[in-house]
VEXDREN-2710 file (C-alpha; in Angstrom, 1 decimal):
% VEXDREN-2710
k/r/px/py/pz
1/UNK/-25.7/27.7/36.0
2/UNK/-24.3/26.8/32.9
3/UNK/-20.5/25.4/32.2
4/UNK/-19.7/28.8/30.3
5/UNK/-21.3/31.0/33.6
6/UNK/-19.0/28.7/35.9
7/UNK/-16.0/29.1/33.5
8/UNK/-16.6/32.7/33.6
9/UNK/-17.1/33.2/37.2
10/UNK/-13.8/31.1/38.1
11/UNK/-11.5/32.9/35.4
12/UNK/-12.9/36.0/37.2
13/UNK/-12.0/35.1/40.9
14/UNK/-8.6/34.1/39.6
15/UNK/-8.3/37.3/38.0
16/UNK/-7.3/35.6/34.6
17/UNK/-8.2/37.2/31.6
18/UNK/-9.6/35.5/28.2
19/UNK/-6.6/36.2/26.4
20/UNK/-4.3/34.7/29.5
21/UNK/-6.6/31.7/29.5
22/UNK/-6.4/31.5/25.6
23/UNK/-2.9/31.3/25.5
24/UNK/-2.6/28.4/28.2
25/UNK/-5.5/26.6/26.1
26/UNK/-3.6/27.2/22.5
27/UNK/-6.5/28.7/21.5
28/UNK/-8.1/31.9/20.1
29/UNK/-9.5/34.4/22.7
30/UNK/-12.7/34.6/20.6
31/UNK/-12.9/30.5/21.6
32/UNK/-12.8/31.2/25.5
33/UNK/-15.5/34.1/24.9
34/UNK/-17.6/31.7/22.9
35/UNK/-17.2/29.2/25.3
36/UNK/-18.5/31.8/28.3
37/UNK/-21.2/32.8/26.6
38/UNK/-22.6/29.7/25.6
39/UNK/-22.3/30.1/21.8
40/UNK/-20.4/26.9/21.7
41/UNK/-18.7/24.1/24.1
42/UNK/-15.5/23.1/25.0
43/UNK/-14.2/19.4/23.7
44/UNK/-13.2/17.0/26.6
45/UNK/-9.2/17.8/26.3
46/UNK/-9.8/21.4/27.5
47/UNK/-12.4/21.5/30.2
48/UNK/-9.7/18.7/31.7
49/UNK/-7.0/21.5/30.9
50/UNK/-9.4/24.6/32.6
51/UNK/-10.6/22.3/35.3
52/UNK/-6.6/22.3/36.5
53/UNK/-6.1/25.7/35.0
54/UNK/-8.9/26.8/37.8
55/UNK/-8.4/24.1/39.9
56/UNK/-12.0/23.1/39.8
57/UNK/-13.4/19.4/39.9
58/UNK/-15.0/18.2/36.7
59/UNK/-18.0/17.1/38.5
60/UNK/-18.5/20.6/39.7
61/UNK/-17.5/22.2/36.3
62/UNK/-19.8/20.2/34.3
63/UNK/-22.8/19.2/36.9
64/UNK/-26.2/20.9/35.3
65/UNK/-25.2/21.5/31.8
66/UNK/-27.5/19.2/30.0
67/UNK/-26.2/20.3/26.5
68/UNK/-22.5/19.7/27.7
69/UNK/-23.3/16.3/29.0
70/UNK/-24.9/15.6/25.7
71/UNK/-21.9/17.2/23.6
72/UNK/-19.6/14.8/26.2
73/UNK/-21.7/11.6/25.2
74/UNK/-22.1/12.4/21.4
75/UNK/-18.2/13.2/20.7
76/UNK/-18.0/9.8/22.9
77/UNK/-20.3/7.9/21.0
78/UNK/-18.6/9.4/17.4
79/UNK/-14.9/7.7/19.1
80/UNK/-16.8/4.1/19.4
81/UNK/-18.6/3.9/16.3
82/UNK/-14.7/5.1/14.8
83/UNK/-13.2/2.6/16.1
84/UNK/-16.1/0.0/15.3
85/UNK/-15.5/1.1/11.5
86/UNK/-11.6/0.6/11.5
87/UNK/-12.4/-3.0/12.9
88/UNK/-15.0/-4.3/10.2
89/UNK/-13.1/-2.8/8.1
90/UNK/-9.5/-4.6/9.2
91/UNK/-12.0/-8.0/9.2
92/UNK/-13.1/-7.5/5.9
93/UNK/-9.7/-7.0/4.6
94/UNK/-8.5/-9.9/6.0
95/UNK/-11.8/-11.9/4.5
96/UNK/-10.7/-10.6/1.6
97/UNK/-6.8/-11.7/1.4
98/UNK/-8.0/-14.8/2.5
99/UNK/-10.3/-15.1/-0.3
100/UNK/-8.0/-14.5/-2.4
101/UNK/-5.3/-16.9/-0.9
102/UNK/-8.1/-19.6/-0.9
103/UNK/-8.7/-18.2/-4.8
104/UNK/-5.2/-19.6/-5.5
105/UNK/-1.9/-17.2/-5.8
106/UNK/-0.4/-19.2/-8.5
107/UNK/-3.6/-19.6/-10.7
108/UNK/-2.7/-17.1/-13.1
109/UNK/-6.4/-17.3/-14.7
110/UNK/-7.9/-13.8/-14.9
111/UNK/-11.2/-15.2/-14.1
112/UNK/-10.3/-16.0/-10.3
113/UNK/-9.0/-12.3/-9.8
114/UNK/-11.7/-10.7/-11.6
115/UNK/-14.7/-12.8/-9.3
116/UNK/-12.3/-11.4/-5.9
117/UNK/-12.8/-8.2/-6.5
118/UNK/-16.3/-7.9/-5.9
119/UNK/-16.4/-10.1/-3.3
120/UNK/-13.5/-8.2/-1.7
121/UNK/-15.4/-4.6/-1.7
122/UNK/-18.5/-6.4/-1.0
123/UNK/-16.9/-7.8/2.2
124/UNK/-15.1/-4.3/3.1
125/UNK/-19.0/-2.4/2.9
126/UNK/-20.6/-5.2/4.9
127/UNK/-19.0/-4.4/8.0
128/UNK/-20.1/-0.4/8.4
129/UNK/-23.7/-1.3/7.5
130/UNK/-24.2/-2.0/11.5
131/UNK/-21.9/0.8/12.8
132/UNK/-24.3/3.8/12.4
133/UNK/-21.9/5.9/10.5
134/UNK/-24.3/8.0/8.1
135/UNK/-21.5/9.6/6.4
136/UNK/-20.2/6.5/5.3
137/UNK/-23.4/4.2/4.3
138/UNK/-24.4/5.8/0.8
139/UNK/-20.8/4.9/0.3
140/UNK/-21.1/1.1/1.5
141/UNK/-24.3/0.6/0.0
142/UNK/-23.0/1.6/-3.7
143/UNK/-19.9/-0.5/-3.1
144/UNK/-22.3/-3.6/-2.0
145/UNK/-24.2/-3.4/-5.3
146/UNK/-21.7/-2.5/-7.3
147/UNK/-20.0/-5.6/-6.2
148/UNK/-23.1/-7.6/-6.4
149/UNK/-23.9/-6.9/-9.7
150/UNK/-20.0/-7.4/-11.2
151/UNK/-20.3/-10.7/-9.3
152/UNK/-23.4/-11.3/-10.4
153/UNK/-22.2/-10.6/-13.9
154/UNK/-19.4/-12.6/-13.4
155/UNK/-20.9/-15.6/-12.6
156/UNK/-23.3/-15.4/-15.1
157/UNK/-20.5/-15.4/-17.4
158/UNK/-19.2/-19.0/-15.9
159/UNK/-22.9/-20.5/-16.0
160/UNK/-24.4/-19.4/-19.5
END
């Protein structure tokens, strides 16, 4: 039996109807009949809220449903690899201002500043590369070689 037959079953026994449930859930009535039938899945927050709402166990609610469970795991897995981004990224901003502390506040020499900036985006795209985050990696990628090359350029421009 799936999670949407189970829901449907329990709302029934309760006598609860998709609109009473709906307004409990702050959601549509079109989202509870969706969610019965299969056409889509609750997130986490409300099978916690129906599994009180029916007074029903999670482990009995959601037991069976392989498509749940991998619903469960992926919106999991999307949390983890969010917080593994805001991390590298915090690191690489902080490799960054300590570059450019290292770099010298009081050197007023555009030439420091201009070699930072590369470094610094190169720094923040570095980190994401191992966090699996395909939205984000064409991004990274152009920032890393747009950095490379300005630095590149850069210190090309110190050495010729």
């Amino acid at each position: 039996m799936t999670i949407g037959e189970r829901l449907q079953n329990r709302r029934k026994e309760l006598g609860y109807t998709q609109q009473e449930i709906a307004d409990r859930l702050h959601v549509s009535r079109q989202t509870i009949s969706n969610w019965e039938v299969g056409k889509n899945y609750p997130d986490l927050q409300s099978i916690v809220d129906l599994s009180d709402i029916y007074n029903i166990s999670l482990d009995l609610l959601l037991k069976g449903d392989e498509k749940v469970m991998k619903k469960l795991k992926h919106d999991t897995d999307v949390v983890k690899t969010n917080r593994l981004v805001a991390i590298s990224n915090f690191i690489g901003i902080i490799l960054a201002l300590s570059l450019i502390l290292i770099g010298g506040i009081e050197s007023t020499a555009l030439g420091n500043w201009v070699i930072l900036i590369p470094v610094a985006v190169i720094l923040l795209s570095i980190g994401s590369f191992f966090t699996k985050v395909k939205s984000n990696t064409a991004l990274n990628v152009s920032c890393f070689i747009i950095g490379m090359i300005y630095l590149l350029l850069e210190l090309f421009k110190y050495f010729v």
